[in-house]
C-alpha positions as CSV (number, residue, x, y, z in Angstrom):
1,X,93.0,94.6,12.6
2,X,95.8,94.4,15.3
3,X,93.8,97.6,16.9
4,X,90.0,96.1,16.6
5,X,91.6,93.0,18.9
6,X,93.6,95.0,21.1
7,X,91.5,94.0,24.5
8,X,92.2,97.7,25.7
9,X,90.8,99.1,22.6
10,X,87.3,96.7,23.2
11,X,87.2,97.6,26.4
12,X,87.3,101.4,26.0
13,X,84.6,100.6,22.9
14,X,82.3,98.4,25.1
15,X,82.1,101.3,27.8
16,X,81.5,103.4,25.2
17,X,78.8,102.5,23.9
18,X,77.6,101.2,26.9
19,X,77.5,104.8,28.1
20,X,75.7,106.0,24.7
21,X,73.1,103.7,25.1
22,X,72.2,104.8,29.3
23,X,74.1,108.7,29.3
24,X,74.5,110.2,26.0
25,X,75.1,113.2,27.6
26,X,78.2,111.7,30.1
27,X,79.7,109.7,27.0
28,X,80.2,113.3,25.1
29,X,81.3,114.9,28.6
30,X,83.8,111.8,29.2
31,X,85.2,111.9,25.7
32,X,85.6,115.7,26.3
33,X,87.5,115.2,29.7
34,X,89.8,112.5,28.6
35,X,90.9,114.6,25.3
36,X,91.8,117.6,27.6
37,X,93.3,115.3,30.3
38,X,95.4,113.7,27.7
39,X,96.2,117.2,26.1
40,X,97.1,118.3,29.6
41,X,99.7,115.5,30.2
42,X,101.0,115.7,26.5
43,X,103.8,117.8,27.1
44,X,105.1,115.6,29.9
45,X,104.1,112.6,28.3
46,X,106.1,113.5,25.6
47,X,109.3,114.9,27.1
48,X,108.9,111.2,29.3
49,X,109.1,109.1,25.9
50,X,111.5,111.1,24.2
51,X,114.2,110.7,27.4
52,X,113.4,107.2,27.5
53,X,114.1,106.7,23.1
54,X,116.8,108.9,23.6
55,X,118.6,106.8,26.3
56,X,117.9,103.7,24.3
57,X,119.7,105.1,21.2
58,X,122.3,106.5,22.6
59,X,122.7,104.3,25.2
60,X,122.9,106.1,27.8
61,X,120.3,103.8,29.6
62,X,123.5,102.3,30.9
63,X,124.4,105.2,33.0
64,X,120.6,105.3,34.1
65,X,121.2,102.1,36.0
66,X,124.5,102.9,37.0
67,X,123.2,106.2,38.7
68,X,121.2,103.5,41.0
69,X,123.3,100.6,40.8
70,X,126.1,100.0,44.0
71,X,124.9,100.1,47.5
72,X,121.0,99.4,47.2
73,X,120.1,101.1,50.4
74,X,121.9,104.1,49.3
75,X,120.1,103.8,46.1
76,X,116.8,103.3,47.9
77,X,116.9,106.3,50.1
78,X,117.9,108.4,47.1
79,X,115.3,107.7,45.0
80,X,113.1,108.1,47.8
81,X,114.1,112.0,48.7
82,X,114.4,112.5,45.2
83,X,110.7,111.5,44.1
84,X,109.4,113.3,46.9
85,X,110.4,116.4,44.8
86,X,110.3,115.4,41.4
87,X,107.4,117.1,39.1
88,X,105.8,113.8,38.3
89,X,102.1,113.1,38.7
90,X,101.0,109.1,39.1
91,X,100.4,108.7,35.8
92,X,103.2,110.9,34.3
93,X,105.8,109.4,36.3
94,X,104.9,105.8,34.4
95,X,107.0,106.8,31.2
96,X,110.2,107.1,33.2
97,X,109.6,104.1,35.5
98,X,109.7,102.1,32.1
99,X,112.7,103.3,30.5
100,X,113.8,103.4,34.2
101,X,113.6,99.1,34.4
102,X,113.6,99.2,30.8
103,X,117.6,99.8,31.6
104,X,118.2,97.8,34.4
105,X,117.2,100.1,37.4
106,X,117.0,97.8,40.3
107,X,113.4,97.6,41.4
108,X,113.8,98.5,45.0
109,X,114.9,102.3,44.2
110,X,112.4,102.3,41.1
111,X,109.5,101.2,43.2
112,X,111.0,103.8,45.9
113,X,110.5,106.5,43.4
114,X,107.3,105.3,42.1
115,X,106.0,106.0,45.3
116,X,106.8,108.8,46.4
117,X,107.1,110.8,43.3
118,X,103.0,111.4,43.0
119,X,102.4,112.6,45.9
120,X,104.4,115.8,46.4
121,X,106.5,118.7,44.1
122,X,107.4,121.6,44.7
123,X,104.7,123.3,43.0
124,X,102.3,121.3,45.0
125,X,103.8,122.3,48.0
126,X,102.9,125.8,47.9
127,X,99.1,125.2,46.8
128,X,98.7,122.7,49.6
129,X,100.2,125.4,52.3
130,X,98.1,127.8,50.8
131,X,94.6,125.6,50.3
132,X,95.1,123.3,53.4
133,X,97.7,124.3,56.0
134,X,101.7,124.8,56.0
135,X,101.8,121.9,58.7
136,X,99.9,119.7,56.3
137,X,102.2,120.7,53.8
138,X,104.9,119.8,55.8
139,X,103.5,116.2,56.4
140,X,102.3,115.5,53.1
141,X,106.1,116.1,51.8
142,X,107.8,113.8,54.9
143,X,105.1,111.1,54.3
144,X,106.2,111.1,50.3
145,X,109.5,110.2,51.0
146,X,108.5,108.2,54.1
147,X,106.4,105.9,52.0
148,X,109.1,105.9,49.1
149,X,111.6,104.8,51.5
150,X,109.1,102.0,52.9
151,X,108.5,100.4,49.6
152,X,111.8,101.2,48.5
153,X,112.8,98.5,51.5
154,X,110.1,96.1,51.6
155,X,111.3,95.6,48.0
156,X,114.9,94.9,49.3
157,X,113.7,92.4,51.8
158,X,111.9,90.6,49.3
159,X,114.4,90.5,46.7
160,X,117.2,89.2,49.7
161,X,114.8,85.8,49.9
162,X,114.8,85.3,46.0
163,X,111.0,87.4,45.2
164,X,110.7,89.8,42.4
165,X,113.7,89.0,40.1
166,X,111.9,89.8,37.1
167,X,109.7,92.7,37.4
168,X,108.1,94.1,34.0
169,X,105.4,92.0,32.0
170,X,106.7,89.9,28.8
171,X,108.0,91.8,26.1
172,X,107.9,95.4,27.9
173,X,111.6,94.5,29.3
174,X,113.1,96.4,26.6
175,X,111.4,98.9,24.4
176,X,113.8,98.4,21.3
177,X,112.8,95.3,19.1
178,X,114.8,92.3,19.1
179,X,116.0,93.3,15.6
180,X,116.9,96.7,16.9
181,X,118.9,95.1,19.4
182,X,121.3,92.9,17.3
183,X,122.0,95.9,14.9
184,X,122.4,98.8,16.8
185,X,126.0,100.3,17.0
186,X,127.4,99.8,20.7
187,X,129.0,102.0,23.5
188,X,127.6,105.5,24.2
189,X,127.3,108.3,21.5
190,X,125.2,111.4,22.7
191,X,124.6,112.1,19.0
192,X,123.1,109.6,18.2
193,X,121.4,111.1,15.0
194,X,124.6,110.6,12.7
195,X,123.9,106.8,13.5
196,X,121.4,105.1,11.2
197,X,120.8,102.0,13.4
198,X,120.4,104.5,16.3
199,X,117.6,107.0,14.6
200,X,115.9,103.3,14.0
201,X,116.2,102.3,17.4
202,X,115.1,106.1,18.6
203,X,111.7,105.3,16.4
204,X,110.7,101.9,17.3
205,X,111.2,103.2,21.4
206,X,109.2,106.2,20.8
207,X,106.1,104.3,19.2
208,X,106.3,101.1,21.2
209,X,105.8,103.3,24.7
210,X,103.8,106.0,23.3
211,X,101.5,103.1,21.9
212,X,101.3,100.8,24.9
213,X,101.4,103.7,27.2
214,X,98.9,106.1,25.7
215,X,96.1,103.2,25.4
216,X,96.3,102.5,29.0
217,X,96.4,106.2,29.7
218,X,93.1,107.1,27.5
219,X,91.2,104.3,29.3
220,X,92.5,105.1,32.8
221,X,91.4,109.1,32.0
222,X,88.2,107.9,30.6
223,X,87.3,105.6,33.8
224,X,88.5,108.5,36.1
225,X,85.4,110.6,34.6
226,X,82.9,108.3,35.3
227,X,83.6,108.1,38.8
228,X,83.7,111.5,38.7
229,X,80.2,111.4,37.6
230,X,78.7,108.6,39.6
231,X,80.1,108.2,42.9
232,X,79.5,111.3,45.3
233,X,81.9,112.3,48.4
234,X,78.6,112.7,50.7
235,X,78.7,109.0,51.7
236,X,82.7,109.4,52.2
237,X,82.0,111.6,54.9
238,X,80.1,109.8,56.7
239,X,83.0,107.4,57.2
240,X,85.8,109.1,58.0
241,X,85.0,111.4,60.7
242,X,86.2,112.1,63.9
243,X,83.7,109.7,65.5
244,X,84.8,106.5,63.5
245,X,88.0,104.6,65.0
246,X,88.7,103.2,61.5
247,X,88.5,106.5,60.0
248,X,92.1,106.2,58.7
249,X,92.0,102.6,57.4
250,X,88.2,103.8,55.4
251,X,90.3,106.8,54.1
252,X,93.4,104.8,52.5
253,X,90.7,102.5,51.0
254,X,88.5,105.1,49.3
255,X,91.3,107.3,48.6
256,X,93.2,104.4,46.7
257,X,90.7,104.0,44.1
258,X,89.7,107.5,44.0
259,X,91.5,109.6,41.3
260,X,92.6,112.7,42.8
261,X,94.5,115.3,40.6
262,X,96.7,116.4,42.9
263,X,95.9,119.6,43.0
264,X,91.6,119.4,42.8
265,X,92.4,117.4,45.6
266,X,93.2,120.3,47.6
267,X,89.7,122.1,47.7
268,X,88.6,118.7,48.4
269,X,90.6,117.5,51.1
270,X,90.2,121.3,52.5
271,X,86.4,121.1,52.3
272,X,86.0,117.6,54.1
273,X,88.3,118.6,57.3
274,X,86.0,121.6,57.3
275,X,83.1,119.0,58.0
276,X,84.4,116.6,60.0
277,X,87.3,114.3,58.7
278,X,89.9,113.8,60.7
279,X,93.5,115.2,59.9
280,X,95.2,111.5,59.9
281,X,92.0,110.6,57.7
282,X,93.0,113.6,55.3
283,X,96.4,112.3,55.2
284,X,95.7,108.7,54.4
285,X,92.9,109.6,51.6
286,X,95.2,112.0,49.6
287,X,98.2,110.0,50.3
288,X,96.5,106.6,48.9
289,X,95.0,108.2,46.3
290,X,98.0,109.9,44.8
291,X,99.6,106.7,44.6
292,X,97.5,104.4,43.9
293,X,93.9,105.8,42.1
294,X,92.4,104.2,39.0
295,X,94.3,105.4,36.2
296,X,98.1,105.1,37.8
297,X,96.9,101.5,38.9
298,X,96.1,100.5,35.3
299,X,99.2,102.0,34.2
300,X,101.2,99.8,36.5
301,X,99.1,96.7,35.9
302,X,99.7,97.0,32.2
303,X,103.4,97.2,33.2
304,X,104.8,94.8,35.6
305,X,103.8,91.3,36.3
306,X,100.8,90.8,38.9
307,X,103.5,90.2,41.9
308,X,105.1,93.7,41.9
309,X,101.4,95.0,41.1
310,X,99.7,93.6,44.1
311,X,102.9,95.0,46.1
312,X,102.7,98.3,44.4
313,X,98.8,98.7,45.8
314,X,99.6,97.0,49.4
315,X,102.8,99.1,50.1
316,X,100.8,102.4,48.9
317,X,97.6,101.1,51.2
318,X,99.7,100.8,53.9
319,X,102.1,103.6,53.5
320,X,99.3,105.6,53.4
321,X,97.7,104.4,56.6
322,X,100.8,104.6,58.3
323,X,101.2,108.5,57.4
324,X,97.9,109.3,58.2
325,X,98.2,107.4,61.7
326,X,101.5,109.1,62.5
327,X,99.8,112.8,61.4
328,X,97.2,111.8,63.7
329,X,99.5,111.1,66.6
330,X,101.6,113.7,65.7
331,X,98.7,116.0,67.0
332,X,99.4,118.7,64.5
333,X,97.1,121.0,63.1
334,X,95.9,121.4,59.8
C-alpha cells in the first residue's frame, strides 16, 4: 500500500498510461529504454550504495567528512579538480553526494563536486578530442572544474551570511534509522561484518538509498525518453547560431533541461557546429546539460530542500554560460 501512494510511483503510472492511451508504440519503446538505462547504470549505482552502507556501518563516514573538513576553500578547490576527473555521470554521481552529506561533508565542496563531476572523465576526454576537437576537449575539462570551483564558492559566501545550514530534505539526513542509530556499536571497525548491529545498519542504508534513489532514477530515465521522442534539435538550431547575439544564454537554457548522455552528446554537439552553432554555444549547451538535464535535476530535487535546489540549477545555468562566453572569447577552435 505504502508503494500504490508513493506520489513518484503515481506519477510514473499516470504517464504511463497516459502514453498507452496516445503512443502505444513509445510506452513499449520508453519502458525498453529506461530498463537498459537503468541496467547500464546498475553497476555504478550499486558500487555508489554499497560505499555509502559500508561507511555507515563501519563508520568510516567520519573520515569522509574529515577528508573535506579544515580549511573550506582548500576543501572547495579540491573537490572541484577532483570531480573534474571523477567517472561519475549526473545521475550516478547522486549516490555518493548522499552518503557524502549523509556524513557531514560540508556543502560548499559537495556542491563543488556535484558540479563538476558530470561534465568531464577521463574516458570522456578522449572521445570528445576524438568526436569534437582536442581544444574542445581541453575547455570542456577547465570549464568542469571552473564551474565546480564557482559553485563550490558561491556556496561559501552564502553559508558566511547564515544561508544553507541545513541542506538535505527531512529524513534523508542520515540513511540509518533512528533505531539503527542508538544501537549501533561506536568508533571505526573496517570489518564491520563480525558486528551484528553493524550488518543491520549496512541493510537498512543499502535499501533506504537504493529505494529512494532508484524511484527517482526510473522516472527521470523514463521522462528522458520522451523528450527523446518528442522534441526535435531542428528548432535548436535555429537559435543558437552564429547570427543570434544570445546564442550562448539560448544554449545553457536548452541544454539545461535537455538530457545529454555524455557521450551521445558528442555526435550531437559535433553535428550542430558543423551547421552553424557557435563554439561558446556548444560549450554552454553541453556544459548545462551535463549538469543540470531532467533526470540529474529530479535526483537533486528529491534530495535537498528547494533552496540548495534552485542554487544547484542557477549556479549550473550560469557556470555554463560563463564557459561558453569565455570559449567564445577565447577564440579557439573547435
Amino acid at each position: 500500500m505504502q508503494v500504490i501512494k508513493d506520489p513518484v510511483f503515481i506519477t510514473l503510472l499516470l504517464l504511463m498510461t497516459i502514453l498507452m492511451l496516445v503512443d502505444s508504440t513509445q510506452l513499449k519503446t520508453s519502458i525498453i529504454k529506461t530498463l537498459t538505462a537503468l541496467w547500464e547504470m546498475l553497476p555504478f549505482f550499486a558500487l555508489a550504495i554499497g560505499i555509502a552502507a559500508y561507511a555507515k556501518a563501519s563508520q568510516a563516514d567520519a573520515l569522509i567528512a574529515r577528508a573535506f573538513s579544515g580549511n573550506p576553500l582548500r576543501a572547495t578547490i579540491l573537490a572541484a579538480l577532483v570531480g573534474a576527473i571523477s567517472p561519475f555521470c549526473s545521475c550516478g554521481v547522486i549516490p555518493l553526494i548522499a552518503a557524502m552529506l549523509g556524513a557531514g561533508v560540508p556543502l560548499a565542496p559537495v556542491m563543488a563536486f556535484w558540479i563538476a563531476s558530470p561534465i568531464m572523465d577521463p574516458e570522456m576526454f578522449v572521445l570528445t578530442a576524438a568526436g569534437i576537437g582536442i581544444n574542445f576537449a581541453i575547455a570542456k575539462t577547465i570549464a568542469a572544474m571552473a564551474m565546480g570551483l564557482f559553485a563550490g564558492l558561491a556556496v561559501l559566501m552564502l553559508q558566511r551570511f547564515g544561508y544553507l545550514s541545513s541542506p538535505l530534505q527531512k529524513g534523508i539526513s542520515r540513511g540509518c534509522a533512528a533505531s539503527c542509530e542508538s544501537e549501533i556499536s561506536t568508533g571505526l571497525k573496517w570489518k564491520f561484518w563480525h558486528d551484528a548491529s553493524r550488518i543491520t545498519a549496512f541493510k537498512q542504508e543499502a535499501t533506504s538509498i537504493g529505494i529512494f534513489l532508484g524511484k527517482w532514477l526510473t522516472l527521470a530515465f523514463f521522462l528522458e525518453t520522451l523528450m527523446v521522442a518528442y522534441i526535435s534539435s531542428d528548432w535548436i538550431i535555429a537559435y543558437v547560431g552564429e547570427d543570434n547575439p544570445f546564442a550562448i544564454p539560448l544554449a545553457a537554457v536548452v541544454g539545461a533541461p535537455s538530457y545529454l548522455n555524455g557521450y551521445a552528446a558528442i555526435p550531437l554537439i559535433s553535428g550542430l557546429v558543423s551547421i552553424g552553432m557557435t563554439p561558446g554555444a556548444a560549450m554552454a549547451f553541453i556544459t548545462a546539460g551535463a549538469v543540470s538535464s531532467i533526470p540529474a535535476a529530479i535526483a537533486v530535487y528529491a534530495l535537498v530542500k528547494k533552496p540548495v535546489f534552485m542554487l544547484y540549477l542557477l549556479l549550473g545555468l550560469s557556470g555554463a554560460m560563463l564557459s561558453g562566453w569565455a570559449y567564445q572569447i577565447s577564440g579557439l577552435s573547435i
